[in-house]
Each structure stands twice: as C-alpha cells, then as structure tokens.
C-alpha positions as CSV (number, residue, x, y, z in Angstrom):
1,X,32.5,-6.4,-19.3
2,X,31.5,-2.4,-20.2
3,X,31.7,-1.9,-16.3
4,X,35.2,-3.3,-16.9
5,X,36.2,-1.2,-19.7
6,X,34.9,1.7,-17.8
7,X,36.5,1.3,-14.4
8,X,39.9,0.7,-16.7
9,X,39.5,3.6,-19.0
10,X,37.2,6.8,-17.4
11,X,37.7,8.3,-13.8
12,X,35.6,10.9,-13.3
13,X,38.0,13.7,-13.7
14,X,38.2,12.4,-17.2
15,X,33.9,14.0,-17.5
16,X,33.3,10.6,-19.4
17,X,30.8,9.6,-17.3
18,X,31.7,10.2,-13.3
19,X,31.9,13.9,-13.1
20,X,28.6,14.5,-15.2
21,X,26.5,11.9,-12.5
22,X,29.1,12.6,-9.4
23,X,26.3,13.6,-6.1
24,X,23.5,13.4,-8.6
25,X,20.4,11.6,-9.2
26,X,20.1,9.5,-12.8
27,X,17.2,8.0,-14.2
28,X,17.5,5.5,-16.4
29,X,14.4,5.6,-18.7
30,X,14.2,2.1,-20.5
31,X,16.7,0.3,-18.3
32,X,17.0,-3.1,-20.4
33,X,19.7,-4.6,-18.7
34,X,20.5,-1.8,-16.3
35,X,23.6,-1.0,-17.8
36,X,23.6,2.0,-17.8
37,X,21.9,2.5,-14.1
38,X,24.5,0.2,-13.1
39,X,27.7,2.5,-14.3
40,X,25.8,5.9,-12.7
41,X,25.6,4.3,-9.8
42,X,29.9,2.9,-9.7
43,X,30.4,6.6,-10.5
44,X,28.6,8.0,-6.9
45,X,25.3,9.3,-8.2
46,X,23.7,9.9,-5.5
47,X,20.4,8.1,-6.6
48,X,19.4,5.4,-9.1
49,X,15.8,5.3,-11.0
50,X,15.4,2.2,-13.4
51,X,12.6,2.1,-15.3
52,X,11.1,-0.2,-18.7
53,X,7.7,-1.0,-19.5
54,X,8.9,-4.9,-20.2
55,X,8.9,-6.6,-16.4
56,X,11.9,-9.2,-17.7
57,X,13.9,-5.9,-18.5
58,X,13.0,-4.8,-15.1
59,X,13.8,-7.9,-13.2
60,X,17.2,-8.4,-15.2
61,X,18.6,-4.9,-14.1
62,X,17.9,-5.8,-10.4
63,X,19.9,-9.0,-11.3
64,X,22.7,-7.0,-12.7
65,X,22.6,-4.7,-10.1
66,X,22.9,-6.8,-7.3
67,X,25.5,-9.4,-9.1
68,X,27.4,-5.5,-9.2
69,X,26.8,-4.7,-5.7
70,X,24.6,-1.5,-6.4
71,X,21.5,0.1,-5.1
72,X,18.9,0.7,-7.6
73,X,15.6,2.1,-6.9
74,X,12.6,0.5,-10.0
C-alpha cells in the first residue's frame, strides 16, 4: 500500500523521493521489510543495498522485493 500511495502521489520531478535516488545507488541500512529499498529502486536508483542484522528482516525484504518486481542486492 505505501508503494501505492507513492506511485499516485510523488513523480520524481516532484524531489519527494525519485529525483534525490534517480541514477543513484541507496543503501538501506536496517531494511526491515524493505520498504524503503523497495521504493528507491521504483524510482530508477541505479543500485539497491539491503541490509539488517535480524535474518527474518532480511529474508522478508527479498519477499517484498520480488512480490514488487525489483532487484535488490543483501
């Protein structure tokens, strides 16, 4: 549902999220979920690093990510 809401209200002209990650590369430092790796990686960054110290967090972002057709690298 937030990568709802996002697609629906930010493009990346807005700067909301797209134009600050837009060609680069993001690390997501405590991924949980991967919410947030996720999203950087709808708006073009041109890399995704997930990382937690819990393996369940770890293995629930590559979940997420591949239920949201993204590449993530963990």
């Amino acid at each position: 549902m937030c990568l709802e809401w996002i697609a629906e209200s930010a493009t990346p002209q807005e700067g909301l999220a797209g134009e600050r990650v837009l060609g680069k590369r993001v690390l997501d430092y405590g991924c949980g979920s991967g919410i947030l790796a996720i999203a950087a990686a709808k708006f073009d960054a041109s890399s995704v690093d997930a990382v937690d110290i819990d393996p369940a967090a770890v293995e629930a972002t590559l979940y997420n990510a591949n239920k949201n057709a993204v590449q993530l690298q963990t």
